[in-house]
C-alpha positions in Angstrom: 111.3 102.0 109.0 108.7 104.4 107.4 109.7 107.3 104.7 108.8 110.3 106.6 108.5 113.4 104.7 108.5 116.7 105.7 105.7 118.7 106.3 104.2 121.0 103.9 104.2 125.0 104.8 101.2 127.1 103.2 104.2 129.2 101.6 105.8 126.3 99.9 102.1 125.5 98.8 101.6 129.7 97.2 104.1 128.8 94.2 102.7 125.6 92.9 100.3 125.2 90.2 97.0 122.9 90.3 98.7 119.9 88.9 101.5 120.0 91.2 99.2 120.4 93.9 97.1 117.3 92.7 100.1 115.1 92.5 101.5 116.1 95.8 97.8 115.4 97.4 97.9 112.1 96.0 101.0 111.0 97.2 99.9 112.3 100.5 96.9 110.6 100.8 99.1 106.9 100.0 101.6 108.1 102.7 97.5 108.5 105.2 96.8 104.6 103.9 100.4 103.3 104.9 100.5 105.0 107.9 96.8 103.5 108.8 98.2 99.9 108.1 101.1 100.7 110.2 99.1 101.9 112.9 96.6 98.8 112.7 99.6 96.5 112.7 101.0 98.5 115.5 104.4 99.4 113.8 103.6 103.1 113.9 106.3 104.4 116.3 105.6 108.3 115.4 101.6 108.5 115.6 101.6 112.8 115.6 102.6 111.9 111.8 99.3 111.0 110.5 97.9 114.3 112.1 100.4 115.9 110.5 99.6 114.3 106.9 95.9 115.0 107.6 96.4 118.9 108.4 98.5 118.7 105.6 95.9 117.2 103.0 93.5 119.6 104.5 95.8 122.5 103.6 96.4 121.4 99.6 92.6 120.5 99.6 92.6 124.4 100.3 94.7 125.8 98.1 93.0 123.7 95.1 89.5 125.4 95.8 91.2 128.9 96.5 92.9 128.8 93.2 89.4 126.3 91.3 87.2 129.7 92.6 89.5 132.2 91.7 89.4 130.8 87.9 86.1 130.5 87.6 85.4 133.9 89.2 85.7 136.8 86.1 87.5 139.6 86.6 85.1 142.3 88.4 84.5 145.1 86.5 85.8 148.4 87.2 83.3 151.1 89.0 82.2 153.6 87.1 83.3 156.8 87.9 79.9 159.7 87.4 80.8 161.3 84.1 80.3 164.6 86.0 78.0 166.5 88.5 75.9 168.9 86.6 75.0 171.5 89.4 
């Protein structure tokens, strides 16, 4: 019987860094080409699981470019504030 795993919240997704992120959506993506096979060789019994896995890449491919774009984005500056109104 397959290894089911339990699907990934966007909350438990906030707290982890890039490269925790990267490994997760790697091991994600294996647990997509098993389930494929399975499905092909009809052994699949739960087939709402690869949705699940492919919603679930989606939302780590998501949080990767959220926290890639906040990185590369400098910090905007400040506004200036008039020194002062001469009447």
């Amino acid at each position: 019987m397959a290894k089911e795993k339990k699907a990934t919240t966007a909350e438990d997704l906030k707290g982890k860094s890039p490269d925790e992120l990267k490994t997760l959506l790697i091991d994600l993506r294996k647990q997509q080409m098993n389930m494929r096979f399975q499905r092909a060789g009809g052994a699949l019994e739960n087939t709402s699981m690869m949705r699940k896995v492919r919603r679930t890449i989606a939302r780590v491919k998501t949080f990767l470019n959220q926290q890639a774009s906040a990185a590369d984005k400098p910090a905007a500056p400040k506004a200036k504030k008039s020194a002062s109104k001469a009447a």
